[in-house]
C-alpha positions in Angstrom: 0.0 0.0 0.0 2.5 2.3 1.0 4.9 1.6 -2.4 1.4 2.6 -4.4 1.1 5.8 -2.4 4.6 6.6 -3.2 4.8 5.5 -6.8 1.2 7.6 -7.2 3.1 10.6 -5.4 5.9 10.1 -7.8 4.1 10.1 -11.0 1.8 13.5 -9.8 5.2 15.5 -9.1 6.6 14.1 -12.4 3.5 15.5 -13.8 3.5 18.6 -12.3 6.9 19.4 -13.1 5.9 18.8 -17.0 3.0 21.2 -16.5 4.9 24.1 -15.1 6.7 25.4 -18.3 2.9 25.5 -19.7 1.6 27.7 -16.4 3.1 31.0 -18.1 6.3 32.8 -16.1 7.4 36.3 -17.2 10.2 34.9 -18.6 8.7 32.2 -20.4 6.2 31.5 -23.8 2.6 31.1 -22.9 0.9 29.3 -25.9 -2.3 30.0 -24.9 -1.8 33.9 -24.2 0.4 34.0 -27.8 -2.6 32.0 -29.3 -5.1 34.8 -27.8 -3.3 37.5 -29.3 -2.6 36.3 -32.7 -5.8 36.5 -32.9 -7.1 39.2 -31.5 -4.3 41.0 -34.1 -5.9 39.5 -36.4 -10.0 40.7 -35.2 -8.0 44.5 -35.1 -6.7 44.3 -38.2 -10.8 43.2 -39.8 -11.7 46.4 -37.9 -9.9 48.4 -40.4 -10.0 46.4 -43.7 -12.5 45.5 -44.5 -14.6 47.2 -40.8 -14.3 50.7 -41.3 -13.7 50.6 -45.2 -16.9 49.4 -45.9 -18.7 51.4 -42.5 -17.0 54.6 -44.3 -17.9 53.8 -47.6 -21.1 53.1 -47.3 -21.8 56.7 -45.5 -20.3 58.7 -48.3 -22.0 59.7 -52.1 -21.6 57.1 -55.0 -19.3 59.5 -56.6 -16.6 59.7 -53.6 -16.6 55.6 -52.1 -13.7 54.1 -53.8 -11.7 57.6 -52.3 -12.5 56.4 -49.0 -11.4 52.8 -49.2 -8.4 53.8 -51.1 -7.8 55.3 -48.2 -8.1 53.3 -45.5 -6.3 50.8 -47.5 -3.2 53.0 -48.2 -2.9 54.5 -44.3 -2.7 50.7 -43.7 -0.2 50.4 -45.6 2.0 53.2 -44.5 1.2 53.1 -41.2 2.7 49.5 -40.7 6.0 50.7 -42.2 6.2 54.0 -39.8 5.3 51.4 -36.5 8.3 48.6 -38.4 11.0 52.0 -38.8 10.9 54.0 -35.7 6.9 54.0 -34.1 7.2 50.7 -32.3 10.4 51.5 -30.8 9.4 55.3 -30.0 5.9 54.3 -28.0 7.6 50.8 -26.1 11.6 51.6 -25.5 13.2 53.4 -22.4 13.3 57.4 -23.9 16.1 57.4 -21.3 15.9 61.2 -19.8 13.4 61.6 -21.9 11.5 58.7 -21.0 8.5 60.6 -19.5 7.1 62.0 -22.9 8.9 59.7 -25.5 10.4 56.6 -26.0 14.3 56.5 -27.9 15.0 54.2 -31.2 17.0 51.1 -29.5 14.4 48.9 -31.7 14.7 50.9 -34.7 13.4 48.8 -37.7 12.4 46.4 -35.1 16.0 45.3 -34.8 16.1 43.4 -31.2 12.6 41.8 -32.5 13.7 38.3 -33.2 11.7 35.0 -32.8 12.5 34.6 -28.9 12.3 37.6 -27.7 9.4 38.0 -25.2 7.1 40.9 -24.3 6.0 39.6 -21.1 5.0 35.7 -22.0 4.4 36.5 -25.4 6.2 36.9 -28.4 7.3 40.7 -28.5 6.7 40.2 -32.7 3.1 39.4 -31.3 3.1 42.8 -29.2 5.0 45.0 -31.5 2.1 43.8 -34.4 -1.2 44.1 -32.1 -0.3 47.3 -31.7 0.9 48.3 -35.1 -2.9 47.6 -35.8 -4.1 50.2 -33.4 -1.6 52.4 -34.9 -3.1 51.8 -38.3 -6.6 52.4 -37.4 -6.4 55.4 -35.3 -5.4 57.8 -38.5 -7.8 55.9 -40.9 -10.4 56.9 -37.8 -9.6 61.0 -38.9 -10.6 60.7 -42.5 -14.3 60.5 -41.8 -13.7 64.1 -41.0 -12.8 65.3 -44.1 -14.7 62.7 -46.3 -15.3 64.0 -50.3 -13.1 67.0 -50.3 -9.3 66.3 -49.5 -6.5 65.5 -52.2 -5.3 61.9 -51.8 -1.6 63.0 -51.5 -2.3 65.6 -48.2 -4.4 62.3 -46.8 -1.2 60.4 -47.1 1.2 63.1 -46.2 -0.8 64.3 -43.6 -1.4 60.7 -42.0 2.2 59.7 -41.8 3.3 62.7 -40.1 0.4 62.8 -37.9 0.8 59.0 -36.4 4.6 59.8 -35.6 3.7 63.2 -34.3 0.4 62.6 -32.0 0.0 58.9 -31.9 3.9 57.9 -31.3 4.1 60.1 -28.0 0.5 59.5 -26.5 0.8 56.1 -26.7 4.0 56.1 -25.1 2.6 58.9 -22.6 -0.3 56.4 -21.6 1.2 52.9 -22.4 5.5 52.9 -22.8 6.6 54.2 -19.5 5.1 57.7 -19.5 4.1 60.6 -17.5 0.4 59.7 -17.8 0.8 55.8 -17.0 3.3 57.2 -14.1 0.2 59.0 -12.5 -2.1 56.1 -13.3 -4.6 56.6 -16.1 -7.1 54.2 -16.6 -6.9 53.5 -20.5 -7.7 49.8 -21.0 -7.4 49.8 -24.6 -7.4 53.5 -26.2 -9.6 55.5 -24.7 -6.9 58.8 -25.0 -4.5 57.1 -27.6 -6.8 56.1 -29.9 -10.8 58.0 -29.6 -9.7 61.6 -28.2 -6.6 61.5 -30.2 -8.7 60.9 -33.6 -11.8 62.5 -32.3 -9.8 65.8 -32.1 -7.4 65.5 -34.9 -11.0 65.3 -36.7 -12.7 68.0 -35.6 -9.6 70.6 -35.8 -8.9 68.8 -39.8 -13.0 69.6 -40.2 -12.6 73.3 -39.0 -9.4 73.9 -41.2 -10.3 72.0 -44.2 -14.3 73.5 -44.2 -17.1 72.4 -44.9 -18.2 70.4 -48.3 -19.7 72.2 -51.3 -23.8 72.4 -50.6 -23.3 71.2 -46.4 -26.8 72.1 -45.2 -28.1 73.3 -48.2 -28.3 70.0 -49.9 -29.0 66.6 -49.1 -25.9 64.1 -48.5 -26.9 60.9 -48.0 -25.3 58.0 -47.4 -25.5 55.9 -50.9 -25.1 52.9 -49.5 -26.5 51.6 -46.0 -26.4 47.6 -46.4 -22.5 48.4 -47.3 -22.5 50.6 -43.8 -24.1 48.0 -41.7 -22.3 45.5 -43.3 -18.8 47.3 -41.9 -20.5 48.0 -38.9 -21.5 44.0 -38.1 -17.7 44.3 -38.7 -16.4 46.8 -36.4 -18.3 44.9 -33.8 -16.6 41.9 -34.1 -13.3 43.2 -34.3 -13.7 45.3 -31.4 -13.4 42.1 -28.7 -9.6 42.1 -30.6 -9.3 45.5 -29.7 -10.8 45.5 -26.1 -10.5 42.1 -25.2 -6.8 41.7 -26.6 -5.3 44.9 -24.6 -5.5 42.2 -21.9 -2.3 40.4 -23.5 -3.3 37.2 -22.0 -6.0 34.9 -22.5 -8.0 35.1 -19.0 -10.3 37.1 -16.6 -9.5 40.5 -17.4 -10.1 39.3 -21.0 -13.3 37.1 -20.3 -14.5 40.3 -18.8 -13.2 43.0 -21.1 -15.2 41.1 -23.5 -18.3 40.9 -21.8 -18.5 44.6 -21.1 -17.8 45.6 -24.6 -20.5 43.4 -25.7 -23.1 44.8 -23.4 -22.0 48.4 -24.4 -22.6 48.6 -28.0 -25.9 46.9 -27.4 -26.9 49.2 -24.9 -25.9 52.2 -27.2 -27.4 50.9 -30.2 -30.5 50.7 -28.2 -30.3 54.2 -26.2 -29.4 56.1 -29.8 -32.1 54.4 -32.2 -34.6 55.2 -29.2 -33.4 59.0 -29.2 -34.1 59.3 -32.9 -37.5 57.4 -32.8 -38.7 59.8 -30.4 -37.5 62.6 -32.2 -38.1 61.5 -35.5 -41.2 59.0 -35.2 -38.8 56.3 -36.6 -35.3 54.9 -35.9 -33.2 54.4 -38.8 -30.5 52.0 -39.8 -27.8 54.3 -39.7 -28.5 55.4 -36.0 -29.0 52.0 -34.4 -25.0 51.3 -36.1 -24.0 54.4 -35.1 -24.9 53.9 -31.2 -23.2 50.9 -31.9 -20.1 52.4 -32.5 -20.6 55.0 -29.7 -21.2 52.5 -27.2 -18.2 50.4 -28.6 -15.8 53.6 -28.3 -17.4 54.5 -25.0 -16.5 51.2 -23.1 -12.9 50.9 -25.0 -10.8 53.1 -21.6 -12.9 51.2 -19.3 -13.4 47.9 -20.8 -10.5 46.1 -18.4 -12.1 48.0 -15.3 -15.3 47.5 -15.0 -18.1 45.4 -14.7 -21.5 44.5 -16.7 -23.3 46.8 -15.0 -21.0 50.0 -15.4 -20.7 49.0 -18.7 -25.1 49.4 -19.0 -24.7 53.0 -17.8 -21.6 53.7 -20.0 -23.0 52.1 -23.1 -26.6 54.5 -22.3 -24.4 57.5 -21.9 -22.8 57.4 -24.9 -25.7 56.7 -26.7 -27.8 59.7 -25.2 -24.7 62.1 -25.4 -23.2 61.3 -28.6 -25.9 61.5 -30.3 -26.4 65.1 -28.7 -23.2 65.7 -29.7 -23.8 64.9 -33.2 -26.7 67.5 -33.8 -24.6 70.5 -31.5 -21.2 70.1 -34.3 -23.5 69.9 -37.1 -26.8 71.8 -36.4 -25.9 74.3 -34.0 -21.7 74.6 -34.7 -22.7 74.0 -38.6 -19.1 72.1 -38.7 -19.1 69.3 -41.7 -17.5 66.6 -39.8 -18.7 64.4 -42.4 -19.0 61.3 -40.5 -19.3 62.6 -37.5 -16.1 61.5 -36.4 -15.6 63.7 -33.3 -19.0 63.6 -31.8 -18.7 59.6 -31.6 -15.6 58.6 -31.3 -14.3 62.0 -30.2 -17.1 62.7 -27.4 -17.0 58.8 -26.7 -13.3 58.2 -25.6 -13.5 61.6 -23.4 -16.8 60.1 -21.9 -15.8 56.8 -21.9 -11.9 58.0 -20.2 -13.6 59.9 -17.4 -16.4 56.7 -16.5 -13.6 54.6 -16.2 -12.4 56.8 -12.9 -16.2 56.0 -11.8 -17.6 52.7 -12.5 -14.0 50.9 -11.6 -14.7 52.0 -8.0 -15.6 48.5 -5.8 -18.4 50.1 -3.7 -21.1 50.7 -6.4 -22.4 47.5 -5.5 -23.8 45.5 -9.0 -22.4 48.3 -10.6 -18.8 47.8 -9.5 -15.5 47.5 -11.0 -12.2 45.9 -9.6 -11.2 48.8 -8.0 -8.7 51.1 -8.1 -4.8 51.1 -7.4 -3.9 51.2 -3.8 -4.1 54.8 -2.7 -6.8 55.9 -5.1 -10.0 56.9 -4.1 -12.6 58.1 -6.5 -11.6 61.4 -6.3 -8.0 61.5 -7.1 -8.9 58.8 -9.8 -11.6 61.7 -11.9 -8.6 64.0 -11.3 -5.9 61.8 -13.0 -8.7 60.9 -16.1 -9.4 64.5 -16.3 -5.9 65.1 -16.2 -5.1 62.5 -19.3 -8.0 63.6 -21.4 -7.6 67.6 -21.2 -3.7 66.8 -21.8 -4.1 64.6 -24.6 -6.8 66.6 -26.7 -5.1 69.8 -26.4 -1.8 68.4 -27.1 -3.8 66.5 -30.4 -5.4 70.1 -31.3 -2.2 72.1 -31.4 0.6 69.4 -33.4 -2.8 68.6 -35.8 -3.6 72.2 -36.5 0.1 72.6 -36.7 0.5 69.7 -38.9 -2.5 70.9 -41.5 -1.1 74.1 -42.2 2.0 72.8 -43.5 0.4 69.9 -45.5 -1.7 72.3 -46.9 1.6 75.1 -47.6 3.2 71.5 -49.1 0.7 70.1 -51.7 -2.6 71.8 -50.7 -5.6 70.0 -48.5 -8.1 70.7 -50.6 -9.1 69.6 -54.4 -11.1 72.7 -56.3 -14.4 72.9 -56.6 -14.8 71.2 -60.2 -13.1 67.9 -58.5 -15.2 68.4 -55.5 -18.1 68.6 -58.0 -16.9 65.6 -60.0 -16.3 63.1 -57.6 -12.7 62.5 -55.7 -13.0 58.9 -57.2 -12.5 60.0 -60.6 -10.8 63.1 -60.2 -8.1 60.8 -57.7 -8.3 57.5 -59.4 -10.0 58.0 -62.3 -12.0 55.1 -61.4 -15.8 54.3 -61.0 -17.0 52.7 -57.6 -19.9 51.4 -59.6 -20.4 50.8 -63.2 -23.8 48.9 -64.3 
């Protein structure tokens, strides 16, 4: 009896010792966390082509679609190159003195990348390419701003200089060792770096650029809705890579993440197509997606900090109040933020950024989070997400504004009027979206 009792005890320590290398160390591969991010890379990566191509495309006239997707298409393209060069290493290296506001080029052209080189238990090539597709998505966010009016060469100029400019340093400021992760800012997975960032840059490129020819005197609908929803079905989707992913590890924080982004969009969907029903007498096709995407943007900050029911109140906030937001730039501001860029994702990160400071308190009872960092109360917490979202957007308003007046001093922003008239698709391209 006692030789079975050892021999048992033998084969569960021989058994256990196997196991460990698979339990994840810092220092070691976790398959299952590697897995988990390869593909949520891969569900960020949807969310801009084909997500937000087709969500753009669909919003804009017949004459002007192929301009968006070319678009959306060609920042991807560039914007992987600038993260390979000099972004990755600028957001995620020791800046050394410097490191407080930017990172320094030890991993230029992802040099130290190799195959065994970790980021935590993961591949860093894993890291350094789920966040190259945050950096491709957060300028191909802007163009919705300027939609049908803007020369293809400032869009790629403009974009390039922007991400290293704006992106490069907030994301280091928030994520890479910065001043605003020093203070600890709640951003789960882009509240500041990615929503207020293109939310701004937006609304400033909207006030520079000007409106359309005809805004408000007009009509400018969307010519084609089933393409919208169709990128919209996307976006959803992709958005548990985005949210989801920024846990870098396939567990809780994940499980959750997911969850509350889920219950979000619904919730906004719901809360916006209910705002316009009343208003309206019906609720439309583009509001329930839109809400959608509010509610998604909304919950992105707070998506690792709270639970399902802050994520309920956050998702009907942003549906109430971005959709306010949308009728104040356009109605009452009369600014042609063509797809209302600002007002969703814009309004929605600050929202969103400042909510996470609330709902990730652990006395709200069903409406709690997991609380915050030892020494934070409620209080200092607002102070520090006030802190990162004033900081950010005015930091994104002056380099942008900055940035547009030289573009537009370089090549021009703006095609003329007969182009504008034309269509940017054949006046760009020289190419039809459509030919039956």
């Amino acid at each position: 009896m006692l030789k079975r009792f050892n021999l048992q005890f033998s084969l569960q320590a021989l058994l256990a010792g196997l196991m460990l290398p698979a339990m994840g160390h810092a220092d070691s591969l976790d398959g299952a966390n590697t897995a988990w991010i390869i593909t949520a890379t891969a569900l960020v990566l949807f969310m801009t082509i084909p997500g937000l191509s087709l969500f753009y495309g669909g919003l804009v006239r017949v004459k002007n679609v192929l301009s968006v997707l070319m678009q959306c298409f060609a920042i991807t393209c560039i914007a992987s190159l600038i993260w390979m060069i000099c972004g990755y290493s600028l957001a995620f290296t020791d800046g050394g003195a410097m490191n407080s506001w930017i990172g320094g080029l030890d991993n230029f052209m992802l040099g130290n990348v190799l195959e065994d080189t970790l980021s935590g238990d993961i591949p860093e090539s894993v890291f350094a390419m789920f966040q190259m597709t945050f950096a491709i998505i957060t300028p191909a966010l802007i163009i919705g701003a300027f939609a049908e009016r803007v020369k293809f060469s400032a869009v790629l100029i403009f974009s390039s200089i922007w991400l290293i400019l704006v992106y490069v340093p907030i994301t280091h400021w928030v994520w890479g060792g910065g001043w605003l992760q020093e203070i600890g800012l709640l951003d789960f997975a882009g509240g500041t770096v990615v929503h207020v960032t293109a939310g701004t840059a937006a609304l400033v490129a909207a006030l520079v650029i000007g409106n359309r020819k005809g805004f408000q005197h007009q009509a400018m609908m969307p010519h084609n809705l089933t393409m919208t929803v169709t990128g919209a079905g996307m976006l959803w989707v992709g958005w548990f890579g985005f949210n989801a992913g920024s846990a870098l590890a396939a567990n809780g924080d994940a499980g959750m993440a997911m969850l509350v982004t889920h219950i979000s969009a619904a919730t906004g969907s719901l809360a916006w197509m209910m705002m316009e029903w009343v208003k309206h007498g019906k609720p439309s096709v583009l509001g329930i997606v839109t809400g959608m995407v509010a509610g998604l943007g909304t919950i992105t900050p707070a998506s690792g900090f709270v639970g399902p029911g802050g994520a309920l109140i956050i998702g009907f906030s942003a549906g109430i109040i971005c959709y306010f937001a949308t009728q104040l730039i356009k109605q009452r501001f009369k600014i042609d933020d063509s797809l209302d860029v600002f007002p969703v994702h814009g309004m929605g990160g600050i929202l969103g950024t400042i909510l996470a400071g609330v709902f990730a308190s652990a006395d709200l009872g069903v409406f709690s989070g997991q609380g915050y960092a030892e020494g934070m109360t409620m209080s200092s917490q607002l102070q520090v997400q006030l802190i990162g979202v004033v900081s950010t957007l005015v930091y994104t308003a002056v380099v942008t504004y900055v940035l547009l007046k030289l573009v537009d001093a370089m090549v021009g922003l703006r095609v003329d009027t007969e182009d504008e008239t034309y269509g940017l698709d054949l006046s760009q391209h020289d190419e039809r979206g459509y030919d039956l």
